[in-house]
C-alpha positions in Angstrom: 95.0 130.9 37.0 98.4 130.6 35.9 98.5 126.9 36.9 96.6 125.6 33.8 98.4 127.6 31.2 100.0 125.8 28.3 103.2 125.6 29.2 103.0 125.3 33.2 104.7 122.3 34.4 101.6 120.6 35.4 100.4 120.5 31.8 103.9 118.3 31.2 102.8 115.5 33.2 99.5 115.8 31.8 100.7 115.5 28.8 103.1 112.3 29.6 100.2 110.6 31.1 97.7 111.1 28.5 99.5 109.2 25.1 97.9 105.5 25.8 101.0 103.8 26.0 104.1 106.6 27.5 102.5 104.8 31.1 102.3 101.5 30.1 105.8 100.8 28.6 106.8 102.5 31.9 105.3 100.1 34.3 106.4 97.4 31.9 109.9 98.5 32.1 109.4 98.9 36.3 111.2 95.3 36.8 114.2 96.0 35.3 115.7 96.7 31.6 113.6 94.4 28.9 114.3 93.8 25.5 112.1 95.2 23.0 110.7 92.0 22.1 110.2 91.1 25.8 107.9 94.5 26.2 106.1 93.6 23.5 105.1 90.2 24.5 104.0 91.6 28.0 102.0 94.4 26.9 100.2 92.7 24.6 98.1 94.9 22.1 101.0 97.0 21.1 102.7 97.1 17.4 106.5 97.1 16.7 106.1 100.5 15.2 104.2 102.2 18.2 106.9 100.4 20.6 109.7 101.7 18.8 108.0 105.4 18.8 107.0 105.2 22.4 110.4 104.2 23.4 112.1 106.8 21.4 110.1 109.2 22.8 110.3 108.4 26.3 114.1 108.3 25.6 113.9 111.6 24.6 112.1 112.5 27.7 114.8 111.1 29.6 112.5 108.7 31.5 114.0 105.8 29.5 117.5 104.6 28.5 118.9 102.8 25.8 121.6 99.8 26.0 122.7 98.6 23.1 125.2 95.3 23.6 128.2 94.9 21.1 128.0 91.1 20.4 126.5 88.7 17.8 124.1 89.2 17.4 123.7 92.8 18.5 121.4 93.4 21.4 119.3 96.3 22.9 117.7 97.1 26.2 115.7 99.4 27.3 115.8 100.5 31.1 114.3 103.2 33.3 116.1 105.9 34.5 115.9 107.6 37.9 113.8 110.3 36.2 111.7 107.8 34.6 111.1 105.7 38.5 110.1 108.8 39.7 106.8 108.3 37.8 106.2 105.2 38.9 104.0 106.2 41.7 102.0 109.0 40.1 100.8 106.1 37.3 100.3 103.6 40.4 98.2 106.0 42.0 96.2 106.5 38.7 96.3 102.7 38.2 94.3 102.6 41.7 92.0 105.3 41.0 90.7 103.9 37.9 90.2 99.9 39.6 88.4 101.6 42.5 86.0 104.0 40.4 86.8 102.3 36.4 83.2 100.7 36.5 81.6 103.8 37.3 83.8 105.8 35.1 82.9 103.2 32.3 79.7 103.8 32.8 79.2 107.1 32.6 80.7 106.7 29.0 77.3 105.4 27.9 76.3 107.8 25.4 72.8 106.0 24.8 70.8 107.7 26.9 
């Protein structure tokens, strides 16, 4: 089954998908570019130091783009790119998935029994 090996392209997405917060700064950034301090505030829950990473690593990914503003003082924005809308469906479709079946899923998680 050569779709499941380690480096099909399937596996990529998985990947993407599965750090906690490459989806979430995503959606936070679907409105339009945001300021570091701006994503923070609306994700909530998130430190400077895991922003920072996730940004720098979705930037590497080439899902995200960084603008940095020549002025006093300086300022930088992060923005999707094309490749980085693309996603925004898949995650969507997830995001539906899990407020459709999340209860259920949540409580299979009961490792009491």
């Amino acid at each position: 089954m050569d779709r499941l090996l380690a480096d099909c392209r399937a596996r990529l997405g998985f990947d993407l998908l599965g750090n906690t917060w490459n989806p979430v700064v995503l959606l936070a950034l679907a409105e339009g570019p945001r300021r570091p301090g701006a994503l923070r505030a609306e994700i909530g829950g998130i430190s400077t130091k895991v922003l920072v990473e996730t940004l720098r690593r979705l930037e590497g990914y080439a899902l995200v783009e960084r603008v940095a503003y020549v002025r006093s003082p300086p300022r930088v924005e992060y923005a999707l790119t094309a490749l980085g809308r693309s996603l925004l469906e898949p995650i969507g479709a997830l995001g539906r998935w899990s407020a459709e079946y999340g209860d259920a899923f949540a409580a299979a998680q009961d490792w009491d029994d």
